[in-house]
MARDO-302485 format. One record per residue: residue in three letters; x, y, z of N, C-alpha, C, O in turn. Coordinates in steps of 0.2 Angstrom, whole numbers, plus 5000, padded with zeros to 4 digits. Example, Ala and Ser with C-alpha at 12.3 -4.5 7.8 and 13.67 -1.06 7.14 Angstrom:
MARDO-302485
ALA506649725039506249785039506649845039507149835042 SER506449895035506849955036506450005039506750065040 
This chain:
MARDO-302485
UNK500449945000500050005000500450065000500950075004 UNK500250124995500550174996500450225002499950235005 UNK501150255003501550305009501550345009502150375011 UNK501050395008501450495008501850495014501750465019 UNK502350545012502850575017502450615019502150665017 UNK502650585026502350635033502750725034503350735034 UNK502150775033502750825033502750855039502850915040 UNK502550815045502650855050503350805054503550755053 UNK503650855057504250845063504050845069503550875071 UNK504450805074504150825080504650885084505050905080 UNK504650895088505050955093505450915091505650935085 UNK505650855095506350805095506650825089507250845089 UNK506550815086506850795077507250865075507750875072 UNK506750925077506850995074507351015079507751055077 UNK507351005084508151025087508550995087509051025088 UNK508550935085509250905083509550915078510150925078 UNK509050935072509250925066509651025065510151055062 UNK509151045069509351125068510051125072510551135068 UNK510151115076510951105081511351085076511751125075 UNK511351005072511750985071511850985064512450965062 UNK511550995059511451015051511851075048511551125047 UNK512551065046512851135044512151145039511751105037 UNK512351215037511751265033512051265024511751275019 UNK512851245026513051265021513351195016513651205010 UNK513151135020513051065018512851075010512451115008 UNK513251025006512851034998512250985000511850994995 UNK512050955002511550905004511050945005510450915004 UNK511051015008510751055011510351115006509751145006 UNK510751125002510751154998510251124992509951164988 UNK510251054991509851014986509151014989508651024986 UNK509251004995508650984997508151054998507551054998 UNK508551104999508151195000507851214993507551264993 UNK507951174986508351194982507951164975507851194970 UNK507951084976507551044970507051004974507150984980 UNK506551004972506050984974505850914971505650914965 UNK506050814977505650774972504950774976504850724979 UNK504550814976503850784979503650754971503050724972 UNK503950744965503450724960503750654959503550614955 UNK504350634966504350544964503550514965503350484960 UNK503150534970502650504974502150494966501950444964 UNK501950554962501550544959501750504952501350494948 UNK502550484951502550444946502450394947502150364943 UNK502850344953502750284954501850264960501850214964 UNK501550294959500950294963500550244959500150214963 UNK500550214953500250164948500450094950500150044948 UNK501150104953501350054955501350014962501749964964 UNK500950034966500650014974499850014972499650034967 UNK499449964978498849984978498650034984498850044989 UNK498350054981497950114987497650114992497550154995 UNK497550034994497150035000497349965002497149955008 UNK497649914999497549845003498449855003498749895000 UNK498749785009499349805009499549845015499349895017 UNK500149795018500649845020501049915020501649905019 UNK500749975023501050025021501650015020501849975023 UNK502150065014502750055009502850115015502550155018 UNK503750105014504050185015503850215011503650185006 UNK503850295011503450355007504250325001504850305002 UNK503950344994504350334989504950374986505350354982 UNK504550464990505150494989505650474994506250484992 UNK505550464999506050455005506450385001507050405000 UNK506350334998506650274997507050324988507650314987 UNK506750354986507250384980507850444983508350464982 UNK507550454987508250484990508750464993509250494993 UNK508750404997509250364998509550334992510050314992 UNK509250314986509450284982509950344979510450334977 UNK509650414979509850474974510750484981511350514980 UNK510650464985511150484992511650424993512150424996 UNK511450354989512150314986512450344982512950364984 UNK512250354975512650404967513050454973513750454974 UNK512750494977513050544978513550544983513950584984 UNK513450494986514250464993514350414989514850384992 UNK514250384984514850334983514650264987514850214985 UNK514350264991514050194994513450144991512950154988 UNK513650084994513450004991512550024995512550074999 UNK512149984995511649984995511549965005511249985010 UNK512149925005512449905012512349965017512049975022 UNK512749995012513450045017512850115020512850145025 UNK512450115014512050175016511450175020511250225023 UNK511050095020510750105027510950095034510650085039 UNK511650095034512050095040512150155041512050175047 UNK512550195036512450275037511650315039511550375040 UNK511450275038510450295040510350295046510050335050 UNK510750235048510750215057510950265062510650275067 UNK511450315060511750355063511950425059512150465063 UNK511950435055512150505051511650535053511150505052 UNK511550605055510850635056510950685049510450705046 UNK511350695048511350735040510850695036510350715033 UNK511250615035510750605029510050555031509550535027 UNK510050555038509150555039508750615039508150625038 UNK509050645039508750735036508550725032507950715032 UNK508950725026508950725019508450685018508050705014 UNK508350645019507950575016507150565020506650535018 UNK506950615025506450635028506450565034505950525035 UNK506750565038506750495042506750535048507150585048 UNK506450535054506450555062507050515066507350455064 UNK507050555070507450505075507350455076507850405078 UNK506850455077506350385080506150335075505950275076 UNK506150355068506050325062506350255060506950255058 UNK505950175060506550145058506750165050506350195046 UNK507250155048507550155041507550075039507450025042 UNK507650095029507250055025508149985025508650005026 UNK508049915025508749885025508849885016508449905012 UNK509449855015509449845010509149805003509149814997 UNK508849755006508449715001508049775001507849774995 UNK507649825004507049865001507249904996506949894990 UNK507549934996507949944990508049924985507849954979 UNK508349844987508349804979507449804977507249794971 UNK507149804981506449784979506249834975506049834970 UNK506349904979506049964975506249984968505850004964 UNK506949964969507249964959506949934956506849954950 UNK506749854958506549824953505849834953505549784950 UNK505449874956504849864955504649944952504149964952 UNK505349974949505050034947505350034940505150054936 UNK506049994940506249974933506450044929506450104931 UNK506550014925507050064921506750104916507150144912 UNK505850114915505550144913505450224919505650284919 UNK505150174922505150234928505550284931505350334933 UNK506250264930506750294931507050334926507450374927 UNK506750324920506950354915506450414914506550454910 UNK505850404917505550454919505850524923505950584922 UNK505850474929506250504936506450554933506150604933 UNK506950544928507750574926507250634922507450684923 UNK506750624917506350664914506150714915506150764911 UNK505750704924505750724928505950804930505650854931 UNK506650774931507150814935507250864930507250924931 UNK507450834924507650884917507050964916507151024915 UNK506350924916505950974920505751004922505351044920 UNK506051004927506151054933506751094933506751144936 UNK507351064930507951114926507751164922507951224923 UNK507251154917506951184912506551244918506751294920 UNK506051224921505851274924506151324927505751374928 UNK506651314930507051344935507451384930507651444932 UNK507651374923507951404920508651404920509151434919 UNK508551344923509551314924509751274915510351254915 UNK509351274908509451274906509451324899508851354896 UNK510151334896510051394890509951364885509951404881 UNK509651274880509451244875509651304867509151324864 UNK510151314866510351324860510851274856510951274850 UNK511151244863511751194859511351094863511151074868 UNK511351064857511151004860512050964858512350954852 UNK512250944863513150884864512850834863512250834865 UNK513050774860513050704860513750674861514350694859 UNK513550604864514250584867514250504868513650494869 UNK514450474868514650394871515050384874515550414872 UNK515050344881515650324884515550264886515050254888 UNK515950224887515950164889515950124898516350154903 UNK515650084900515250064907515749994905515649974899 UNK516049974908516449904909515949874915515749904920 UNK515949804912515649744915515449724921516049704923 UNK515149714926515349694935515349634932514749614931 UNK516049574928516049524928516749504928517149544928 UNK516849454929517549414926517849434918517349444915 UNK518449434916518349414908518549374908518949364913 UNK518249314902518449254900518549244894518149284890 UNK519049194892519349174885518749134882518349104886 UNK518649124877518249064873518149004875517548974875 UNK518848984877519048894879518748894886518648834888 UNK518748944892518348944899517748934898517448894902 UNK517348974894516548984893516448934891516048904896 UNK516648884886516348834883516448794889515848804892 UNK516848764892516948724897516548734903516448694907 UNK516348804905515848824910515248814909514848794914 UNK514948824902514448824900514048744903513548734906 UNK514648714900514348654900514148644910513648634912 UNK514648654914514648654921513848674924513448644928 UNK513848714922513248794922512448744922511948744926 UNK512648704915512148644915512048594916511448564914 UNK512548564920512348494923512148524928511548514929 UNK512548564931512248594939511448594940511148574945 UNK511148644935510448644934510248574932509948544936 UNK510248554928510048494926510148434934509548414936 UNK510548434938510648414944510048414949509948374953 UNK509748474949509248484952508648454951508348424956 UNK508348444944507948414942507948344939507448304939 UNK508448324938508548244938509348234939509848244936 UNK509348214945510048174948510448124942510948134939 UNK509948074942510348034939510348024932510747984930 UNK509948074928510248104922510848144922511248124917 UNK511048204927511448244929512248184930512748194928 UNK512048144932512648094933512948064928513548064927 UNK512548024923512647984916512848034912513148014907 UNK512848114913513248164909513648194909513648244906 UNK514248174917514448184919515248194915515648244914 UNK515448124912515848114910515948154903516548164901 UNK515148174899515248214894515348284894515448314889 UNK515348314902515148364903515848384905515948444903 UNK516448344908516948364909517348374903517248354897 UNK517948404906518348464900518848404896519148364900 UNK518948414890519248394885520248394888520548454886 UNK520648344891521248344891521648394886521548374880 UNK522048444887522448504885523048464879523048474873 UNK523348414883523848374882523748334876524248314872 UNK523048324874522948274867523048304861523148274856 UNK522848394861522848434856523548474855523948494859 UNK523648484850524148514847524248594850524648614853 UNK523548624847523548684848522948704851522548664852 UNK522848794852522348804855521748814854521248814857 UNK521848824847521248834840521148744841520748734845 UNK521348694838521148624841520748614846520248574845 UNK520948634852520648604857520048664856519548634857 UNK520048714856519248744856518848724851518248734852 UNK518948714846518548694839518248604842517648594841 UNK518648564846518648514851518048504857517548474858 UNK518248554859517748564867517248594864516748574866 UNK517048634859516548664854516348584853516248554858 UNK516248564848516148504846515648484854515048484855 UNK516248444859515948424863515248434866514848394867 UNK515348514869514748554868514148534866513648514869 UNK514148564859513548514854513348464858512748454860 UNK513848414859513648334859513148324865512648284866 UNK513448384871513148394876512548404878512248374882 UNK512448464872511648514873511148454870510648444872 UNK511548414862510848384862510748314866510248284867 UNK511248304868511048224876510748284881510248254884 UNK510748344884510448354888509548384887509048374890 UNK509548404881509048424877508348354875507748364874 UNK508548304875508148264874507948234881507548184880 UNK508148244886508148224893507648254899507448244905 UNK507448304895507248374900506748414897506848434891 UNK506348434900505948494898505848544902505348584900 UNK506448544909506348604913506448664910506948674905 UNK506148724912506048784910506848824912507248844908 UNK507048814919507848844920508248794916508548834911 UNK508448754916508748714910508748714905509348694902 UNK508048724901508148764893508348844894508648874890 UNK508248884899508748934898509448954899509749004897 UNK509748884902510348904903510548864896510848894893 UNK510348794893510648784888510548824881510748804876 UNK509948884882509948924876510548984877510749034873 UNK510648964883511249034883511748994882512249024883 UNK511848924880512648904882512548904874513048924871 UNK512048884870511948874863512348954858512748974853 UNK511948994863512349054860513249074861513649104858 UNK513249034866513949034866514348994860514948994857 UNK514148964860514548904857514448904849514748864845 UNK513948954846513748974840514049024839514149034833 UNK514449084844514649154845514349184843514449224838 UNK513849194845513149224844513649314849513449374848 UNK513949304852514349384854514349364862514749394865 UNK513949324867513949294872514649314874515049294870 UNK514749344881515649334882515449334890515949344894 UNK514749324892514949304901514149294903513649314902 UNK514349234908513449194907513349234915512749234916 UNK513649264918513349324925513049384919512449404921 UNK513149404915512849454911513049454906513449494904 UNK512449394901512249404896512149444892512049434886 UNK512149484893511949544889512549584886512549614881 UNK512949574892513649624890513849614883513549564880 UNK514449654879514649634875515149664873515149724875 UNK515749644870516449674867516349714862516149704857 UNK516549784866516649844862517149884861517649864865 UNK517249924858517749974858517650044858517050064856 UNK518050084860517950164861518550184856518550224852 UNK519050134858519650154853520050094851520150044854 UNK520350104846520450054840520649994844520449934844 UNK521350024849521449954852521549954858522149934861 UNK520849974863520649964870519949934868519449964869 UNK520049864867519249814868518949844876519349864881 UNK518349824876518149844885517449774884517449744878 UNK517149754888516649704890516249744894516549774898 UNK515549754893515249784894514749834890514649824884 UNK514349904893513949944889514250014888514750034892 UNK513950044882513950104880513350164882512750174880 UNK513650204886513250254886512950304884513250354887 UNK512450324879512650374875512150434878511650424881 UNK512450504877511850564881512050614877512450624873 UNK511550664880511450724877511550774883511450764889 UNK511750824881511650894886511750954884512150954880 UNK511550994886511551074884512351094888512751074892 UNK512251164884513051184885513151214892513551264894 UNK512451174897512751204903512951154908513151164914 UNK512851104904513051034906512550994909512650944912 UNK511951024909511350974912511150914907511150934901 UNK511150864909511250824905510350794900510050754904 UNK510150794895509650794894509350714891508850694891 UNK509650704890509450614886509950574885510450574882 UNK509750524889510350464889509950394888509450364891 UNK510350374882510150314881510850244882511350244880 UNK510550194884511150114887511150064882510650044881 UNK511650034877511650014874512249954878512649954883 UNK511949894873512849834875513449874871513349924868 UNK513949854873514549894869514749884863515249904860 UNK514349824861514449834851514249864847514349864841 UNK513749924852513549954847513650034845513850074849 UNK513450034839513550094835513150164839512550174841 UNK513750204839513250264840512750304839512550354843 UNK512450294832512250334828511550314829511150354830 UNK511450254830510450254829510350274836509850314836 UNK510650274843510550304849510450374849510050404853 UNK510850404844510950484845510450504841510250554843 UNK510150474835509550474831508850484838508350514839 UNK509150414841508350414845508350454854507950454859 UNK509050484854509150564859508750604856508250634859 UNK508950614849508750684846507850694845507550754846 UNK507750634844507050614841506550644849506150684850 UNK507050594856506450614862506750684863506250724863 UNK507450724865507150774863506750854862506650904865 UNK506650814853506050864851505350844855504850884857 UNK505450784854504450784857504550804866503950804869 UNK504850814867505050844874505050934874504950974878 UNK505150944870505251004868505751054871505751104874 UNK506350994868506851024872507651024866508251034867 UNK507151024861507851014852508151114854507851164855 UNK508851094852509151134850509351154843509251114839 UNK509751224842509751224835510151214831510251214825 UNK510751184838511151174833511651084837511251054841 UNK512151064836512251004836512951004838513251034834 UNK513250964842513850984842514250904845514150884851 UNK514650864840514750774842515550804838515650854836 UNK515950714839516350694838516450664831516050674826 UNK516950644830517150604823516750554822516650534817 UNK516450524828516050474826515450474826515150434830 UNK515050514823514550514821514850584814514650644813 UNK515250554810515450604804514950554800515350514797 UNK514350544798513850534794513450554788512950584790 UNK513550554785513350614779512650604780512250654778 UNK512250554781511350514780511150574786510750614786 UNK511650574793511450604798511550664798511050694801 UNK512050694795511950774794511550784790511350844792 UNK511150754785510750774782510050764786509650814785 UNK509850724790509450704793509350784798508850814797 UNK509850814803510050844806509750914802509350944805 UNK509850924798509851004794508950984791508551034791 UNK508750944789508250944788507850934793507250924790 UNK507750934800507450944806507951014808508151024814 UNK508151054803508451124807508951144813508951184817 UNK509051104812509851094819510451074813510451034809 UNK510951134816511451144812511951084814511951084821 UNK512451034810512851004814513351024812513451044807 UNK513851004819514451014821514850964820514750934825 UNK515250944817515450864817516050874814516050914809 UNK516650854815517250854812517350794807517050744807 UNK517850814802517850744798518150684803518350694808 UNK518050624800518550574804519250564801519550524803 UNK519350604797520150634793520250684801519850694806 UNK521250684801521250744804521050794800520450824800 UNK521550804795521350854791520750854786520650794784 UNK520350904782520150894776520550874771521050914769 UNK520350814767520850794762520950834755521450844752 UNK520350854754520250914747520850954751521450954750 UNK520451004757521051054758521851044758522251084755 UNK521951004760522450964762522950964756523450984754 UNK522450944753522850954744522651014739522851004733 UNK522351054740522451124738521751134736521551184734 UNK521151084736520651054731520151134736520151154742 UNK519551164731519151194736518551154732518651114727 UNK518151174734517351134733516751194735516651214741 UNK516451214729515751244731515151214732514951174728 UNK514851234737514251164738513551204733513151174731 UNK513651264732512951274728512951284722512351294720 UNK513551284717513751264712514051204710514151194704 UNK514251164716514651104712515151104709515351054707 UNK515651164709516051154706516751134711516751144717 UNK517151114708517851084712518451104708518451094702 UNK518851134711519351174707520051144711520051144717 UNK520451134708521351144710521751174712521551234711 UNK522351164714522551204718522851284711523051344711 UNK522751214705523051294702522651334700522751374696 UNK521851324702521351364700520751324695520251344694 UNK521251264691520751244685520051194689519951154694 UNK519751204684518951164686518951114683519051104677 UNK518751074688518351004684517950994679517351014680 UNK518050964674517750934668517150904669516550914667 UNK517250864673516550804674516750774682517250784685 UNK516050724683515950664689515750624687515350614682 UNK516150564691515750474690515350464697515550464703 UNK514850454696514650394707515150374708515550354704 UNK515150374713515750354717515350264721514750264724 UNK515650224720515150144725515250174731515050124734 UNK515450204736515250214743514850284743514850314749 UNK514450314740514150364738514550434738514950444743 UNK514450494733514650524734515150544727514950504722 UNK515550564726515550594719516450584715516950614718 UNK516550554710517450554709517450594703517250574697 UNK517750684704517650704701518550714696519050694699 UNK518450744687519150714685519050804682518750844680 UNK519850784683520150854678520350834670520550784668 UNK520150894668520550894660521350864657521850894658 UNK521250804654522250794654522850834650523450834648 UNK522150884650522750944644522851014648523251054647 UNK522451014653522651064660523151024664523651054664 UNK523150954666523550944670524150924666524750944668 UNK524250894662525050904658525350974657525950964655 UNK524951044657525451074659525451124666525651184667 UNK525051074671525051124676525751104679525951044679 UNK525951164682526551184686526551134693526951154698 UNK526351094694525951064701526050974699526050924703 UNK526050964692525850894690526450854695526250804699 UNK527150864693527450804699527150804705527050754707 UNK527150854708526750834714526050814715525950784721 UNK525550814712524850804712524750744708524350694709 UNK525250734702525250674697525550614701526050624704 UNK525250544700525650484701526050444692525650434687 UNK526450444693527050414686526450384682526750364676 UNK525850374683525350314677524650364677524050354674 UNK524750414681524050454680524250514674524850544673 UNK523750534670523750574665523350634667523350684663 UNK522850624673522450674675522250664682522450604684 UNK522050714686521850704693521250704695520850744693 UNK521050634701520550634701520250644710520550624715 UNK519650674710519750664716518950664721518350684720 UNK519050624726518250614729518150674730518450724731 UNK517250664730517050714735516350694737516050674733 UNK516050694744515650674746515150764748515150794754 UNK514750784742514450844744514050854747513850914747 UNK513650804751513150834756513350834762513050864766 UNK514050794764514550814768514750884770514750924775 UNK515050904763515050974763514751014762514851074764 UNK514151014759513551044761513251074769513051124770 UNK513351024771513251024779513751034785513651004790 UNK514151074783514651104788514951164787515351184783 UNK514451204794514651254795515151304797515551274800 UNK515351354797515751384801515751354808515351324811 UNK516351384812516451374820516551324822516251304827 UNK516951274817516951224821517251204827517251164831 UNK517851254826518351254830517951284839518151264844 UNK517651314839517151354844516651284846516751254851 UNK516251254841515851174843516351144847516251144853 UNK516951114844517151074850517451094855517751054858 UNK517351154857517651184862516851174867516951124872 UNK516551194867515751184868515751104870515651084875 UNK515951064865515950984865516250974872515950934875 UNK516550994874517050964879516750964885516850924889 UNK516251004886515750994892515250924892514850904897 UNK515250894888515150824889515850784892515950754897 UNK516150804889516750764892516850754900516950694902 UNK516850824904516850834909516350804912516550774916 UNK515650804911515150764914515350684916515350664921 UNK515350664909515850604911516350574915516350514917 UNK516550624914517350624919517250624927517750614931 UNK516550654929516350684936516050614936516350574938 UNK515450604933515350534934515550474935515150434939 UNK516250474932516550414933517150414940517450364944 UNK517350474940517850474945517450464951517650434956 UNK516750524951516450534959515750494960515550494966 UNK515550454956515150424955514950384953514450374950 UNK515750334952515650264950515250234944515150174943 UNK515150274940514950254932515550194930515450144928 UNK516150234930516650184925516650104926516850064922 UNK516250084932515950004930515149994934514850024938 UNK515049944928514349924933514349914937514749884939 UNK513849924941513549904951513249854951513249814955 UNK512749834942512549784944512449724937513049724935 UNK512049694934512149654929511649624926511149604929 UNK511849644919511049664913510949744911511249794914 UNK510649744907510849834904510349864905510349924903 UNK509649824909509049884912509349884919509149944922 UNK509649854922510049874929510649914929510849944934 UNK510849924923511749964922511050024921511050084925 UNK510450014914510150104915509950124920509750174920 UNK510050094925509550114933510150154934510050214934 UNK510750124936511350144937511250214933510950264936 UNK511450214927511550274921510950324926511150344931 UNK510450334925509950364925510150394933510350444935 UNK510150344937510250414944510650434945510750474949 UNK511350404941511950464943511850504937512350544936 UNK511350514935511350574930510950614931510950664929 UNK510350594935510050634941510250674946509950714950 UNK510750654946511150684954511550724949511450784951 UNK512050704944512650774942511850834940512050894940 UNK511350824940510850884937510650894942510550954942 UNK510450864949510250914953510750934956510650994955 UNK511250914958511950964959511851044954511651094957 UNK511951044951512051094943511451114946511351174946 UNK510851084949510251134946510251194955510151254955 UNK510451134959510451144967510951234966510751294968 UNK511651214963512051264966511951344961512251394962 UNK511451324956511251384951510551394954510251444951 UNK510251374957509551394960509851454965509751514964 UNK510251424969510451464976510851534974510851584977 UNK511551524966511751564966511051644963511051704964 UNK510551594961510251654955509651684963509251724962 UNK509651644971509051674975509651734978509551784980 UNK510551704976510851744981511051834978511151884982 UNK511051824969510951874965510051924964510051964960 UNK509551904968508751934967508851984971508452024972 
């Protein structure tokens, strides 16, 4: 049953809290400062209204949860700190006298509010930045960063071997002495019989197989077909690389730093409030997430005019996309340099013309097979341009050169200013991960890493929104 927070104190509580509570506490300041009375009414769909157990009040349980992100503490650690901190029984609306919530309630509360609801929360709060005018919405950042695994890494040759374990175990429960007769099939293939390593996993693969279908013809338990449809995908390399969390996946941020685990991609205005984040496995591509930032954005009414990302999202479908929903983008090539510039070439986008360094224009264009344009010069300009040994290769008679025009159609002045503006995602990031434990998961599966995601980006925005409320009551 649902809990409104009691807004009365007793004596007891208000003299304590007044004696003992600096004023000048950032805790203090959040709380004088951002208003959640609107947790109560988003999760209110999810209690019954009258039968049941009275629940702790909901905003009191999201504030301890929003007071882990913000101390850094395990679910553990923080109702311990409840027991005795009178700062953060303040904060969280708890009396002296109040018992506090243990930790399993917690875990209850997250999972019963799920990763919709929190992406709410987060909605929420952005909201409430908008209203307070803690946001200036002219520039929308997008960004990715990578969340590494709460798992083990393991090699191919462990998984397949585990997988098999993973399923007799289960299998054991439900029939003993089937579990028994596939004991011997289940165990791991001698090192010493194989030559090499590729042998012996192509080997223990094989064995595998042999295992799933004698285990398969044996059993119709429902936990048992799900552990051998995950050891199936291992052993097909369907991308599986850890049966604690499934879902993770090997990605990269840079060419040769693989990581295990999710990507996170967000939005934020250039004041650093962070506006839309989306959780991905880490194999994946940045570009449809930032498509579907951009997309909740507008229906939020929160689009910017202009757009400002990295080399990777240098897309020409996306810049186009971008300019025709009226938001200028900002995007550097994934060249350091421009290649035309680089070699003398300039390019007009509203006549199409491509001229050389010595001035002459191009003749003609063919399509290019990766889209986009190979345009050729005259052979009787370039045999006598002053320029041919260096622009000529020993077997070319003319110069030829790409050009992708709705690329350059779509990039504006200032880019050098865009990424300076960019780098306030960076810093978000960076406060995240150093003060609030982003750089790894807390927990396992990518709707529990977004729970993660979504309250530490709740918290860098009420910070931001807390100490610009206060600056803008202390300038009125």
């Amino acid at each position: 049953m649902l809990k409104s927070k009691d807004g009365q104190q007793d004596f007891f509580d208000l003299h304590i809290f007044s004696r003992m509570i600096p004023e000048d506490h950032p805790l203090v300041q959040i709380k004088k400062n951002v208003d959640f009375s609107f947790v109560t009414g988003v999760v209110a769909d999810l209690y019954d209204p009258v039968n049941g157990r009275p629940s702790y009040p909901p905003e009191s349980l999201f504030r301890v949860l929003f007071l882990e992100v913000w101390a850094g503490l395990s679910d553990v650690q923080v109702c311990r700190e409840l027991k005795y901190n009178v700062l953060y029984r303040w904060f969280c609306d708890f009396g002296w006298d109040d018992i506090v919530p243990d930790d399993t309630t917690l875990v209850v509360f997250r999972k019963r509010l799920g990763e919709e609801k929190f992406r709410e929360l987060f909605e929420r709060v952005v909201e409430e930045a908008k209203a307070k005018k803690c946001l200036r919405g002219h520039w929308t950042i997008i960004d990715g960063t990578k969340v590494i695994a709460h798992v083990a890494v393991k090699n191919t040759l462990s998984l397949v071997r585990e997988g098999r374990k993973r399923v007799l175990r289960n299998l054991a429960r439900v029939d003993a002495a089937k579990a028994e007769e596939l004991q011997n099939l289940a165990a791991p293939l001698p090192d010493a019989d194989y030559s090499s390593h590729t042998e012996l996993l192509a080997a223990e693969i094989e064995q595998g197989k042999k295992f799933l279908a004698a285990v398969g013809d044996c059993t119709t338990d429902e936990s048992v077909g799900r552990e051998c449809a995950l050891y199936a995908a291992v052993l097909n390399g369907e991308g599986v690389a850890s049966f604690s969390d499934p879902e993770a996946r090997w990605g990269f941020k840079k060419k040769d730093e693989p990581f295990l685990g999710y990507k996170v991609h967000a939005a934020c205005d250039e004041t650093g409030i962070v506006t839309a984040v989306e959780v991905t496995p880490g194999n994946e591509a940045e570009l449809e997430p930032a498509k579907e930032m951009i997309a909740a954005l507008e229906e939020r009414e929160l689009k910017a005019s202009r757009l400002a990302a990295d080399k990777g999202y240098d897309d020409s479908t996306f810049r186009t996309e971008l300019v025709e929903s009226n938001i200028k983008p900002y995007i550097p090539n994934r060249t350091k340099k421009d290649r035309l510039e680089e070699q003398g070439f300039k390019y007009n986008p509203k006549s199409k013309v491509l001229r050389c360094k010595a001035g002459k224009k191009a003749i003609g264009s063919t399509p290019h097979k990766n889209g986009g344009l190979t345009y050729y010069f005259s052979e009787k300009d370039c045999a006598a341009c002053p320029y041919r040994n260096s622009c000529l290769s020993k077997t070319e008679t003319r110069k030829r050169a790409y050009v992708k025009p709705e690329v350059l159609a779509n990039r504006p002045r200032g880019i050098k200013i865009a990424m300076r503006i960019r780098r306030t995602i960076e810093r978000i990031f960076g406060e995240a991960k150093t003060w609030h434990g982003m750089a790894r998961a807390r927990y396992r599966g990518r709707f529990r890493v977004a729970i993660q995601v979504f309250l530490t980006f709740i918290c860098l925005n009420v910070k931001k929104m807390a100490q610009r409320t206060a600056a803008q009551l202390a300038t009125a």
